[in-house]
C-alpha atoms as a printed R data frame, in Angstrom:
    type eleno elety resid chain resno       x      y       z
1   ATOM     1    CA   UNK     A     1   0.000  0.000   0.000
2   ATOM     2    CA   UNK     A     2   2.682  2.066   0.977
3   ATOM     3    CA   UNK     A     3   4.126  2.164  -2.923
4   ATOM     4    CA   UNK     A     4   0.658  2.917  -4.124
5   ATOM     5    CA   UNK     A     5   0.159  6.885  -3.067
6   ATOM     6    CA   UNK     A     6   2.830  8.614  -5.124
7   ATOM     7    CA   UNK     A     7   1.297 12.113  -6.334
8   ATOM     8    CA   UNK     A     8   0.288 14.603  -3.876
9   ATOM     9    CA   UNK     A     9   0.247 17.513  -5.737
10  ATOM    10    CA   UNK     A    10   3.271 20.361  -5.679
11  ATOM    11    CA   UNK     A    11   3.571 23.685  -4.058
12  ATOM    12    CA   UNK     A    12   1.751 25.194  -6.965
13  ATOM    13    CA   UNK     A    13  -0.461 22.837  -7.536
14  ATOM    14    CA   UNK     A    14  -2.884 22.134  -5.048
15  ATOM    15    CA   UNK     A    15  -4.640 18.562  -5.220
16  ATOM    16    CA   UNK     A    16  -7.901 17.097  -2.564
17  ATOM    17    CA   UNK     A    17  -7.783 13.075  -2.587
18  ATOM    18    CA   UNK     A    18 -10.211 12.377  -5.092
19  ATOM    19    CA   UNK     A    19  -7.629 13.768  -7.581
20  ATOM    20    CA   UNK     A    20  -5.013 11.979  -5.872
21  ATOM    21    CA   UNK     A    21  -6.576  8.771  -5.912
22  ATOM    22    CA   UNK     A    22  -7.193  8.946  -9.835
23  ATOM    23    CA   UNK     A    23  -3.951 10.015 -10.759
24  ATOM    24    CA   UNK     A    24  -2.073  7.270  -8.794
25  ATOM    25    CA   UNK     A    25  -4.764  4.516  -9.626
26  ATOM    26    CA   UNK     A    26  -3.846  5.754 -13.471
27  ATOM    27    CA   UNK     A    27   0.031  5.414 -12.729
28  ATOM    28    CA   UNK     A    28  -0.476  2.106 -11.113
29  ATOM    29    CA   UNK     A    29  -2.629  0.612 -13.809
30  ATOM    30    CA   UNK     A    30  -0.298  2.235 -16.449
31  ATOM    31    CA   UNK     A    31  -3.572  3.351 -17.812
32  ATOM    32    CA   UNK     A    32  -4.158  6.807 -19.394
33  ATOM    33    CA   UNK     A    33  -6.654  9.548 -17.273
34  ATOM    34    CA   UNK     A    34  -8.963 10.852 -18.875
35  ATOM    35    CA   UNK     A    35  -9.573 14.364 -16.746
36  ATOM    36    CA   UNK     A    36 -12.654 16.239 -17.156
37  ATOM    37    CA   UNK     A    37 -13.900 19.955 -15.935
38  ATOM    38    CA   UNK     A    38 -15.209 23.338 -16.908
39  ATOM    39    CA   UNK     A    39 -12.119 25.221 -18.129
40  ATOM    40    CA   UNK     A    40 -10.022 26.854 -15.287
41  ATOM    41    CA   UNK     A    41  -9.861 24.056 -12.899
42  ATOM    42    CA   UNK     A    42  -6.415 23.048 -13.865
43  ATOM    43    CA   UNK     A    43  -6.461 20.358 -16.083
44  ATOM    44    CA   UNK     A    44  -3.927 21.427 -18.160
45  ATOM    45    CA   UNK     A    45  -1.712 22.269 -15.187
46  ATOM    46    CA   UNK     A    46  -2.086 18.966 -13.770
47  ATOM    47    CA   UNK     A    47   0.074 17.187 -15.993
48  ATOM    48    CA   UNK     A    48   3.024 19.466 -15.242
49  ATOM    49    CA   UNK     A    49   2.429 19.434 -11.682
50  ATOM    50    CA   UNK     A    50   2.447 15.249 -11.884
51  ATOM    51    CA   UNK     A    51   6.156 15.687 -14.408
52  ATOM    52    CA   UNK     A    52   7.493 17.809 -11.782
53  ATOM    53    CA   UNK     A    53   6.662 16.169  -8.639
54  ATOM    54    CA   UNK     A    54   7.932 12.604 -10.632
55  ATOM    55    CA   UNK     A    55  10.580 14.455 -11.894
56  ATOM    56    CA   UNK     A    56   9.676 13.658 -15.373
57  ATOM    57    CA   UNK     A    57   9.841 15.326 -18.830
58  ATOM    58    CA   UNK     A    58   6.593 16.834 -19.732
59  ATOM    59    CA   UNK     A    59   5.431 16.483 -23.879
60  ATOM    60    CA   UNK     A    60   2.428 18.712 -24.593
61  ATOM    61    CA   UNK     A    61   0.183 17.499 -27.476
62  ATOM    62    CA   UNK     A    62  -2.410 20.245 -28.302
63  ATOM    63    CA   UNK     A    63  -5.323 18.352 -30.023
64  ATOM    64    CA   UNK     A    64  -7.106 20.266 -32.666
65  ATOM    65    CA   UNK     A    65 -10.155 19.586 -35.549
66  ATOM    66    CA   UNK     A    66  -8.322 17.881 -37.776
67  ATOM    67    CA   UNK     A    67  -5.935 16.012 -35.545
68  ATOM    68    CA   UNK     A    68  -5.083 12.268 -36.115
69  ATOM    69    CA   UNK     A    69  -3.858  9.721 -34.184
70  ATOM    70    CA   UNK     A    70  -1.294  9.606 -37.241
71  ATOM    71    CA   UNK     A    71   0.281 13.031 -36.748
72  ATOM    72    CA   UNK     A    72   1.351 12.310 -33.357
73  ATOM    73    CA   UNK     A    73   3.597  9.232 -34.161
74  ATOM    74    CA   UNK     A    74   5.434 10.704 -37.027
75  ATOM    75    CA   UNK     A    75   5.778 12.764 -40.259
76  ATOM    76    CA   UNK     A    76   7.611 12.417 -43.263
77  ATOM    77    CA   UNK     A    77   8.222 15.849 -44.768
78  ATOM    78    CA   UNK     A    78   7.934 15.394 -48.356
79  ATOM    79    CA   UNK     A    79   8.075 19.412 -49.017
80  ATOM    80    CA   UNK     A    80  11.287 19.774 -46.901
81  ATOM    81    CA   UNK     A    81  12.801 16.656 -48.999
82  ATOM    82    CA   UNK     A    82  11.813 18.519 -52.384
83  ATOM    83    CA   UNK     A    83  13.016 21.346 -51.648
84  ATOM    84    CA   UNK     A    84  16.134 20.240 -50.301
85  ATOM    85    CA   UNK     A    85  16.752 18.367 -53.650
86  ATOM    86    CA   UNK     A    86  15.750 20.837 -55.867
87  ATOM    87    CA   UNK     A    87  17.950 23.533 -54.199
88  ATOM    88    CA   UNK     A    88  20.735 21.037 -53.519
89  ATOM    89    CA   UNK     A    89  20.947 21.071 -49.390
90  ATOM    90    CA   UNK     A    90  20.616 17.850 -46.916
91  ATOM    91    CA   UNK     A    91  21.380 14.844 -47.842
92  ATOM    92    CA   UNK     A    92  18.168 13.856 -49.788
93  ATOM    93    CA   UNK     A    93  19.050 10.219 -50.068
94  ATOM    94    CA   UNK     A    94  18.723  9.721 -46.520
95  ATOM    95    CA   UNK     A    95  14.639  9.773 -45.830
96  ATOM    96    CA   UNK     A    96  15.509  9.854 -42.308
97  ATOM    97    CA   UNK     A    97  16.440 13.043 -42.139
98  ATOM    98    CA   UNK     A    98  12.629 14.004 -43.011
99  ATOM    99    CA   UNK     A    99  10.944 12.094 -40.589
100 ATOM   100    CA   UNK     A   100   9.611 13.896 -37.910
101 ATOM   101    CA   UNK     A   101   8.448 12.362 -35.119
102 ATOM   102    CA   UNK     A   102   5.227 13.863 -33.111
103 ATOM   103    CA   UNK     A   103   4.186 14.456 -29.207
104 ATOM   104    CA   UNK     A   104   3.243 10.707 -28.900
105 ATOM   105    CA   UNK     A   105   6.506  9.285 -31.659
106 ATOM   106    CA   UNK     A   106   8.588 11.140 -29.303
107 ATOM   107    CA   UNK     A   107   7.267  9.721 -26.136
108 ATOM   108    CA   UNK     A   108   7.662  6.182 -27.258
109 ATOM   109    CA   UNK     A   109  11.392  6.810 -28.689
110 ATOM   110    CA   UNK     A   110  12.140  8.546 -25.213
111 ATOM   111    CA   UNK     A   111  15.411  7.018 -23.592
112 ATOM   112    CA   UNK     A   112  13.271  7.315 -20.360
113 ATOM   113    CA   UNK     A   113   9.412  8.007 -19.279
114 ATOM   114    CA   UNK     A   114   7.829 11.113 -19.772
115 ATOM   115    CA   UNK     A   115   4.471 12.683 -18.881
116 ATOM   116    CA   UNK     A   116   2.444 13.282 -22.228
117 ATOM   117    CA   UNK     A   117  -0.142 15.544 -22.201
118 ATOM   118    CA   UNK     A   118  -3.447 14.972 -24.982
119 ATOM   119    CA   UNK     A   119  -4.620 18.668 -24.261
120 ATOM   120    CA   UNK     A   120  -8.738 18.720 -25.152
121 ATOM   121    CA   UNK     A   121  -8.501 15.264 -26.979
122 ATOM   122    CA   UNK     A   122 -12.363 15.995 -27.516
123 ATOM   123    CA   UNK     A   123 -12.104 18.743 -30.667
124 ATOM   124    CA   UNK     A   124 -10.686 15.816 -32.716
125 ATOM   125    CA   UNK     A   125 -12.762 13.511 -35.295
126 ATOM   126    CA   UNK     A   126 -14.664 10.700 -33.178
127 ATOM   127    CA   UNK     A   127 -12.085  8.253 -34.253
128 ATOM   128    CA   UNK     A   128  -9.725 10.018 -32.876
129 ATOM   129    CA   UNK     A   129  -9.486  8.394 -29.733
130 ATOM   130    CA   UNK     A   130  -9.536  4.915 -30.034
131 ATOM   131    CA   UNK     A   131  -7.016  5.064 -32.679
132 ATOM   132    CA   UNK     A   132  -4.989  6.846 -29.927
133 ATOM   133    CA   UNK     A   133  -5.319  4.014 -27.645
134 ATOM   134    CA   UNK     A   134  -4.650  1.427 -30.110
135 ATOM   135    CA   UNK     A   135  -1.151  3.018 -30.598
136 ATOM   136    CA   UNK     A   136  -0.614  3.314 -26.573
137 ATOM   137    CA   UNK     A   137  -1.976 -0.437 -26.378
138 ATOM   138    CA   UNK     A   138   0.957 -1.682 -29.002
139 ATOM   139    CA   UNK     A   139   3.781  0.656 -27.444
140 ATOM   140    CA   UNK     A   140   5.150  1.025 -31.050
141 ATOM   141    CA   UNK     A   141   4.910  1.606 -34.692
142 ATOM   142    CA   UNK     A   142   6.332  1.318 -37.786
143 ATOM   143    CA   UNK     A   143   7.759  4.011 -40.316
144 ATOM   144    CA   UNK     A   144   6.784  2.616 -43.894
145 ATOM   145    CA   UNK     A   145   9.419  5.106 -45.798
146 ATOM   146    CA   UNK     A   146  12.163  3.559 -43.694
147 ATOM   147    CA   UNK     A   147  11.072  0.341 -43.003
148 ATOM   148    CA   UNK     A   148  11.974  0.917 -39.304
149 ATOM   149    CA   UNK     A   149   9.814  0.319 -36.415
150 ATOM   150    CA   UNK     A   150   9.699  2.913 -32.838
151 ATOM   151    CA   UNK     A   151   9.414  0.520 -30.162
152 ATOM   152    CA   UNK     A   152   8.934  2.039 -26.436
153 ATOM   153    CA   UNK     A   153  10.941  1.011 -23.336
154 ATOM   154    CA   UNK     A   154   8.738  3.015 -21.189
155 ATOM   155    CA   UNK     A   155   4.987  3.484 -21.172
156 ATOM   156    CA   UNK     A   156   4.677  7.344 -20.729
157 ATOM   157    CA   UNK     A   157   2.418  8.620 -18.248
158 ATOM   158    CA   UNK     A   158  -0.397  9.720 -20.038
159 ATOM   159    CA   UNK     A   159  -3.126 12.350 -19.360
160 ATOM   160    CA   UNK     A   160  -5.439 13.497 -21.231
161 ATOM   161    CA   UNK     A   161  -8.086 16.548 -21.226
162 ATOM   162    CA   UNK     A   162 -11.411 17.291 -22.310
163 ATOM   163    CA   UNK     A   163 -14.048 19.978 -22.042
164 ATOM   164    CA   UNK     A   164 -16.836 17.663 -23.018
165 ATOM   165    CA   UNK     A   165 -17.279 19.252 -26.538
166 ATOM   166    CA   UNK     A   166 -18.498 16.086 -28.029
167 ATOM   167    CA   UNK     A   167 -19.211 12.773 -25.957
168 ATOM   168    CA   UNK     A   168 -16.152 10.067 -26.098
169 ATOM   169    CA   UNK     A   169 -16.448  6.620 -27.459
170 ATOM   170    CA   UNK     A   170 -17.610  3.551 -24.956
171 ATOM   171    CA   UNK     A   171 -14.613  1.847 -25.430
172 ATOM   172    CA   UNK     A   172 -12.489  4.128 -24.996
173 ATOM   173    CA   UNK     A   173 -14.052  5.379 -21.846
174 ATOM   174    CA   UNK     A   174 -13.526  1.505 -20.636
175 ATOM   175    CA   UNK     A   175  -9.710  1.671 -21.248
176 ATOM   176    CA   UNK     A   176  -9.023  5.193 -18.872
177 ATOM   177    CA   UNK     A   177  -9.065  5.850 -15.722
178 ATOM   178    CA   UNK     A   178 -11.813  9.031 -14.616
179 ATOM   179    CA   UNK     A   179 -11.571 11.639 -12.327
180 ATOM   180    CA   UNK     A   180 -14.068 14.866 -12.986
181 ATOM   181    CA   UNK     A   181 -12.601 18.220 -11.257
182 ATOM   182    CA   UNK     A   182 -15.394 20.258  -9.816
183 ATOM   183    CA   UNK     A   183 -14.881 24.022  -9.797
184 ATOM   184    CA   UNK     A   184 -13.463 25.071  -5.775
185 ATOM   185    CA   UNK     A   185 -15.253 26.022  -3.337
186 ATOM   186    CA   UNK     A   186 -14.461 28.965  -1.724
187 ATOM   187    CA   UNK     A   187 -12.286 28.241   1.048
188 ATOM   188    CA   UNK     A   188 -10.424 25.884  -1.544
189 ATOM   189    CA   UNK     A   189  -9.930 28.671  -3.847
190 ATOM   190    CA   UNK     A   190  -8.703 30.999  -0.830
191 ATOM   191    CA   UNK     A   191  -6.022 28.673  -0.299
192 ATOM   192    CA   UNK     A   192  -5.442 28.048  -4.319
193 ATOM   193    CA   UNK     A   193  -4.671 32.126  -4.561
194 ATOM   194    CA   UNK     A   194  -2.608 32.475  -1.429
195 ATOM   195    CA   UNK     A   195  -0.289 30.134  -3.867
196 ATOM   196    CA   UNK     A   196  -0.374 32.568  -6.469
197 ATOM   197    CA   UNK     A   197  -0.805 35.974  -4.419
198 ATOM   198    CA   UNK     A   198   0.563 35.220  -0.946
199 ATOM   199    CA   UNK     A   199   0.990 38.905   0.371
200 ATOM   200    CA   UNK     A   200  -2.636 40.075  -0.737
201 ATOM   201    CA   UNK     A   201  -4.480 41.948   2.119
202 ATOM   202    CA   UNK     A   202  -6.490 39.125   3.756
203 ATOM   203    CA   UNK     A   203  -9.668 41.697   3.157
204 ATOM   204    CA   UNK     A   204  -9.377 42.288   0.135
205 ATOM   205    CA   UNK     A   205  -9.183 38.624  -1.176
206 ATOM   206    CA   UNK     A   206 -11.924 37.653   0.878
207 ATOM   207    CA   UNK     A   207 -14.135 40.440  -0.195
208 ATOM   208    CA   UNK     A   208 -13.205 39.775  -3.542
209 ATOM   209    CA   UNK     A   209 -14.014 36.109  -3.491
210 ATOM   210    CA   UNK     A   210 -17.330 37.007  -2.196
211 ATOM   211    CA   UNK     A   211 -18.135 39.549  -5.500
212 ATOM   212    CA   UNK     A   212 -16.759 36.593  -7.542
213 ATOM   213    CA   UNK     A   213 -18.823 33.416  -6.456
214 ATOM   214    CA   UNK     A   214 -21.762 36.368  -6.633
215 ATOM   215    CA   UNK     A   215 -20.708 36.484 -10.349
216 ATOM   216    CA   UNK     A   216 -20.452 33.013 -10.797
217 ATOM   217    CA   UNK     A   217 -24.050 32.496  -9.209
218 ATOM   218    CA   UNK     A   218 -25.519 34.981 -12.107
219 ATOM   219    CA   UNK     A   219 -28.065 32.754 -13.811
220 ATOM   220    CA   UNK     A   220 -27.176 32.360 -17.634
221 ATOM   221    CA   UNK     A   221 -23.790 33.196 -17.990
222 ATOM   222    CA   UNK     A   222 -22.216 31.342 -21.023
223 ATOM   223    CA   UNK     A   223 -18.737 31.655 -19.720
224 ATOM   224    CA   UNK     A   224 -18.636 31.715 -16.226
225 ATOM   225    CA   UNK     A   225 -15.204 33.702 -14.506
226 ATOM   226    CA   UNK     A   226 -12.135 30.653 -13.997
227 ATOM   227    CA   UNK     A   227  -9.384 30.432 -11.870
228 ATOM   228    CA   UNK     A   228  -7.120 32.057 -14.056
229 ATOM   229    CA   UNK     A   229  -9.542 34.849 -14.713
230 ATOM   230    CA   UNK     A   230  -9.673 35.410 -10.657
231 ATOM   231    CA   UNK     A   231  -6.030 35.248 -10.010
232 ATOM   232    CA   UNK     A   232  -5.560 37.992 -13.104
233 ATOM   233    CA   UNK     A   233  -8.477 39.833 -11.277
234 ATOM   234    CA   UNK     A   234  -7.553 40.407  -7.923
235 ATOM   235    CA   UNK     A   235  -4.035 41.372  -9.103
236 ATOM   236    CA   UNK     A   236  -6.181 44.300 -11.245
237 ATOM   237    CA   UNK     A   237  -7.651 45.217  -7.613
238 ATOM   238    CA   UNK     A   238  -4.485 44.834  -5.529
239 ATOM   239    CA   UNK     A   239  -2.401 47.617  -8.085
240 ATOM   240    CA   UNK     A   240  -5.478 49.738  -8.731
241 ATOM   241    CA   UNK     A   241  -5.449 50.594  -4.935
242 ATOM   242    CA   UNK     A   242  -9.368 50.315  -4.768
243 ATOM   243    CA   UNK     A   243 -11.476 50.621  -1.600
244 ATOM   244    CA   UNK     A   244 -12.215 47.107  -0.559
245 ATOM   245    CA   UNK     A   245 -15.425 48.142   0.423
246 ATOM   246    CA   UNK     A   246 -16.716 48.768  -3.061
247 ATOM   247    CA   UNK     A   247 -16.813 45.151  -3.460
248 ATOM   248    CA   UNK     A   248 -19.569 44.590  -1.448
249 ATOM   249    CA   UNK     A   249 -22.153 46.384  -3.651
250 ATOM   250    CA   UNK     A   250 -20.252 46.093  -7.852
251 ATOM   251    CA   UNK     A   251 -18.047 44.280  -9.460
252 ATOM   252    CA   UNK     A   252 -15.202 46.801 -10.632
253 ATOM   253    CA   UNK     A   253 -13.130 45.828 -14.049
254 ATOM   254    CA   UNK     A   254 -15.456 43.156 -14.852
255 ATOM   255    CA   UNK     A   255 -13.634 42.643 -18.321
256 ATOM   256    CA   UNK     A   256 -11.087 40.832 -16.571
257 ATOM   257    CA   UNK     A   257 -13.571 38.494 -15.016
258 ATOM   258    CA   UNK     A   258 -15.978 37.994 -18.464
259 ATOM   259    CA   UNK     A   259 -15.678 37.858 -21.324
260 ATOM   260    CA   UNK     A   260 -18.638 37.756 -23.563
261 ATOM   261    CA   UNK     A   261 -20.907 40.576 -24.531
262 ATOM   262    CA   UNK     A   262 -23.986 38.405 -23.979
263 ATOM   263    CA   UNK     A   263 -22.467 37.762 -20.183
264 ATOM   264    CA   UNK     A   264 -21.978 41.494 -19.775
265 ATOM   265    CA   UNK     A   265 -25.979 42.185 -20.721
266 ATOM   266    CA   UNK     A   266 -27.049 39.329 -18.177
267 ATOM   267    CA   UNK     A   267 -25.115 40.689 -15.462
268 ATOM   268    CA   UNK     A   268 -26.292 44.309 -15.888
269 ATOM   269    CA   UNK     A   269 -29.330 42.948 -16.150
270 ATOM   270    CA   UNK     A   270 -28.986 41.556 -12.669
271 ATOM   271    CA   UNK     A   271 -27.837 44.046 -10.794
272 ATOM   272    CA   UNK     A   272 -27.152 48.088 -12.562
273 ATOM   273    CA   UNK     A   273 -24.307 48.538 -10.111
274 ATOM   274    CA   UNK     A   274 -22.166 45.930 -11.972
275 ATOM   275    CA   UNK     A   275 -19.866 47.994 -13.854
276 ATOM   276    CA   UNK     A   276 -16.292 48.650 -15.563
């Protein structure tokens, strides 16, 4: 049991042990975690905060629309290669010197295991990710151009994010290990931006946390304020040398907090003494 709990979180990145647990049940089971959450609750950071506390190299793959599981093994640069011969530099005879290996090539050919990161695996085709896991099942491919096949010593530690843009295949779901991050509460989120702001007047964050959960409770907001968005905030408040008492009746600089025009209407809406 004692070899089970390795991940605690870091200094600057705070964990509770629901998060723990999923992150070292993942590592155990060499299995990849899928995390889920509205944006701002640190899904993205949690990948560098389990690298650094492992002491691990972190690879960041940044999934977009037309992302395949393809691109992240390798790439052979035909257009480098033409030009090259056409122009008469590199060695053109050599096709390894235009294959490219991507975020998940280069964390199987790794001489030792890395973290890889599948940021918002979700915007990608819904093939995407079982092909992904087909290639993390096998721990290798092949390179047709050079006959060669990538074989890993080390199964990277794999995480992967989502924002729940499109719903993720069955059987996929069946080969990850879960864990859904709920936004903080605020006494968690006190403690969150004393990491990131630990000389703040004590008033003035806890005022401010007050007009921000207010914000957050506004009924039909499409974007609701993050974590990020907060920390950025009370920094705004801190250097604008504001009365901390104004924060009990409006929400001053509320373009840091949202970010939509339609959110802006709602929350005048609610209350006329929300301003910029």
């Amino acid at each position: 049991m004692s070899d089970f709990r390795r991940f605690t979180g870091t200094k600057s990145y705070l964990t509770d042990p629901g998060l723990e647990a999923a992150v070292n049940c993942s590592l155990t089971l060499e299995r990849p975690l899928l995390v889920k959450g509205e944006p701002g609750t640190g899904k993205t950071q949690l990948a560098t905060a389990i690298a650094e506390e492992l002491s691990m190299d972190l690879i960041h793959w940044s999934v977009k629309s037309t992302t395949r599981a393809q691109d992240g093994l390798y790439i052979y640069d035909t257009v480098q290669r033409l030009y090259d011969a056409r122009f008469g530099e590199g060695d053109v005879k050599d096709i390894r010197h235009y294959i490219k290996y991507g975020p998940l090539g280069r964390a199987f050919a790794a001489d030792k295991r890395v973290v890889l990161l599948i940021d918002e695996i979700d915007k990608a085709d819904i093939e995407f990710p079982n092909d992904l896991l087909d290639e993390l099942d096998r721990m290798r491919f092949h390179i047709m151009e050079t006959d060669e096949t990538v074989a890993a010593v080390n199964r990277p530690v794999v995480i992967m994010t989502s924002n729940n843009e499109k719903e993720l295949p069955d059987a996929f779901l069946r080969r990850c290990v879960f864990h859904f991050i709920d936004f903080p509460e605020q006494q968690r989120m006190k403690q969150i931006v004393r990491v990131h702001h630990p000389h703040l007047d004590d008033k003035l964050v806890d005022q401010a946390l007050r007009a921000f959960y207010r914000l957050r409770g506004v009924d039909r907001l499409r974007k609701r304020p993050s974590t990020s968005e907060l920390i950025d905030w009370l920094l705004v408040l801190h250097r604008s040398g504001l009365e901390v008492e104004r924060l009990e009746k409006e929400v001053p600089f509320l373009g840091v907090l949202i970010k939509k025009e339609q959110d802006q209407n709602t929350v005048d809406e609610k209350s006329g003494r929300w301003k910029n």
